[in-house]
N, C-alpha and C positions, 0 to 999 in steps of 0.2 A: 504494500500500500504506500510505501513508504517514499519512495523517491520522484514521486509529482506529488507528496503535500509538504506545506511550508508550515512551520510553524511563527507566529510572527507576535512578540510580544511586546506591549504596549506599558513602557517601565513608569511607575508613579506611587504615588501614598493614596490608600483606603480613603472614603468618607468625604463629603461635600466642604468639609472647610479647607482640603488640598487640594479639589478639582480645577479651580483654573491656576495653579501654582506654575511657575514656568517649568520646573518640576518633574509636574503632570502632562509635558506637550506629547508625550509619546502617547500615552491613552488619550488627549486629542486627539490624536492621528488615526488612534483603532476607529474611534467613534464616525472617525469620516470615512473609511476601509467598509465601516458594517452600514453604514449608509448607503453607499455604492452599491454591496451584494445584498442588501435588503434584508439583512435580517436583524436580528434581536441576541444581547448576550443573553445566557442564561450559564446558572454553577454550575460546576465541576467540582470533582471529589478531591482533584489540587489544588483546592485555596485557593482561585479563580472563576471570572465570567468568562465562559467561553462562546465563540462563534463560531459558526463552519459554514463552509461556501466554497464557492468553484469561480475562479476568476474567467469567466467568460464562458460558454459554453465548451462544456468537454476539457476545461482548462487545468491549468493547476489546480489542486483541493488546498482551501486556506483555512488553517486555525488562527483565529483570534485572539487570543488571551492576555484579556488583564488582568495581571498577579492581587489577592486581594489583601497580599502582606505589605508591610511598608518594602519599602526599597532597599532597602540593606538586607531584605529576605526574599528576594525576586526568586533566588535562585532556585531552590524546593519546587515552586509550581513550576517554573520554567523545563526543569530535569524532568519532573513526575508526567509533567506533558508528552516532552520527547519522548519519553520511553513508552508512554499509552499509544501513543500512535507512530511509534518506528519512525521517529523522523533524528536524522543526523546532525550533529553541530553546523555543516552547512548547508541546510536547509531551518536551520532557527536564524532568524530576522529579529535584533533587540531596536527596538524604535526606542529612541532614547534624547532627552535636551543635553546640551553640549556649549560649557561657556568657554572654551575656548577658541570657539566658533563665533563669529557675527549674527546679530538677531537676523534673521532673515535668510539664514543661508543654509543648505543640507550641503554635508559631504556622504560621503559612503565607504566602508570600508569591510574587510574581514579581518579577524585578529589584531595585534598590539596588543597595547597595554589601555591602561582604565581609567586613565589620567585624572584618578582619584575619586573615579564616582563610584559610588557602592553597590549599587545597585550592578552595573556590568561586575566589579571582583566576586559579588556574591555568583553571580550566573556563571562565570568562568571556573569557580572554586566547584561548585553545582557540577556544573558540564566535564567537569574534569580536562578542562580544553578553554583556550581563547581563539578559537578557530571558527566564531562563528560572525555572522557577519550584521554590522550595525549600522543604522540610517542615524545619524547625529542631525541634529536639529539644533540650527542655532539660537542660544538666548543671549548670548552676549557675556562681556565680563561684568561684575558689581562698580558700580558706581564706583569713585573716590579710596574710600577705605573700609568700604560694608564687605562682610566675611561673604564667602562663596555661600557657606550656604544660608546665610541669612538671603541672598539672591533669590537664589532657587527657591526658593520655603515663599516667594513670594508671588501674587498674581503680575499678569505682564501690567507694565504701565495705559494708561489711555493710548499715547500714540501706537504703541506698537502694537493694542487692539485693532489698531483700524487695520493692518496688516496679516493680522495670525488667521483670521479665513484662509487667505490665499498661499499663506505659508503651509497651513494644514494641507491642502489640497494639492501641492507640489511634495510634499513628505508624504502622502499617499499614494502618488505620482512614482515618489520615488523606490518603493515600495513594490509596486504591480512592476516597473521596468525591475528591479533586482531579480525577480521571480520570473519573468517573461523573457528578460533577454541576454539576463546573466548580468554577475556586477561589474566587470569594464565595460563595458556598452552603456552600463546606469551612470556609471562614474563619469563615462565622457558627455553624455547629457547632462548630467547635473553638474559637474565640476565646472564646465564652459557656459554656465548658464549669464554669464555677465557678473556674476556674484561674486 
């Protein structure tokens, strides 16, 4: 079953007072993924809402999973996924915010290192593996002298609302290309995007 489904996880903190944290852009991004294929999450027995879907007719088969642990425990549901449904470190998709990134910008990669977000050490320590591959979403550095993750822990500003529709919908974007057409081909789309 295993090698046309993706597993593709949407990294963030439980509960409505972190849902729009910058944070939380990767489970923005599922939410725009399950919009597309029209469905609805519902639980799973790993500590997650999960969705399932086929990107396109006859296409890839996509799990959705947002982890329902804080971030620093991604990892469990993420691992307890792959293995339910036979899917390999690259075929797991971490959608994730990334401040050392530009607000507005996706890079794409497989493997490196974690550059200190916990949520991916938990999934790599989980997977036994950093070999799997992640859509980074830019939020930008912290202002002045505010700690990183006093940043993150925080919602985006007003200007950059008027932005994160469109940001979402290119990080979903970037998403269905990783899985469609492989990640250099994603990368040279996104990379050369002018960003």
């Amino acid at each position: 079953m295993a090698d046309n489904t993706w597993l593709i996880a949407g990294l963030g903190n439980p509960g409505p007072g972190y849902a729009g944290n910058r944070h939380n852009v990767g489970q923005m991004v599922l939410d725009v993924l399950a919009a597309r294929l029209g469905g609805k999450f519902g639980r799973s027995k790993a500590n997650a809402v999960v969705l399932e879907g086929r990107l396109g007719i006859g296409g890839p088969r996509l799990v959705l999973a947002k982890p329902l642990t804080y971030m620093n425990l991604t990892g469990g549901p993420v691992s307890q996924l792959a293995k339910f449904y036979g899917i390999e470190p690259d075929h797991v998709v971490a959608v994730h915010d990334e401040i050392d990134i530009p607000f507005n910008t996706i890079k794409l990669k497989i493997g490196g290192g974690e550059g200190g977000h916990n949520g991916l050490r938990d999934i790599s320590k989980a997977l036994g593996t950093k070999d799997y591959l992640r859509v980074r979403v830019g939020v930008g550095r912290p202002p002045g002298r505010q700690d990183a993750a006093d940043h993150v822990l925080r919602d985006f500003s007003t200007t950059e609302k008027k932005d994160l529709p469109i940001l979402l919908e290119e990080a979903a974007d970037a998403v269905e290309s990783v899985v469609l057409e492989g990640l250099v081909p994603a990368q040279q789309k996104f990379h050369s995007a002018g960003k």
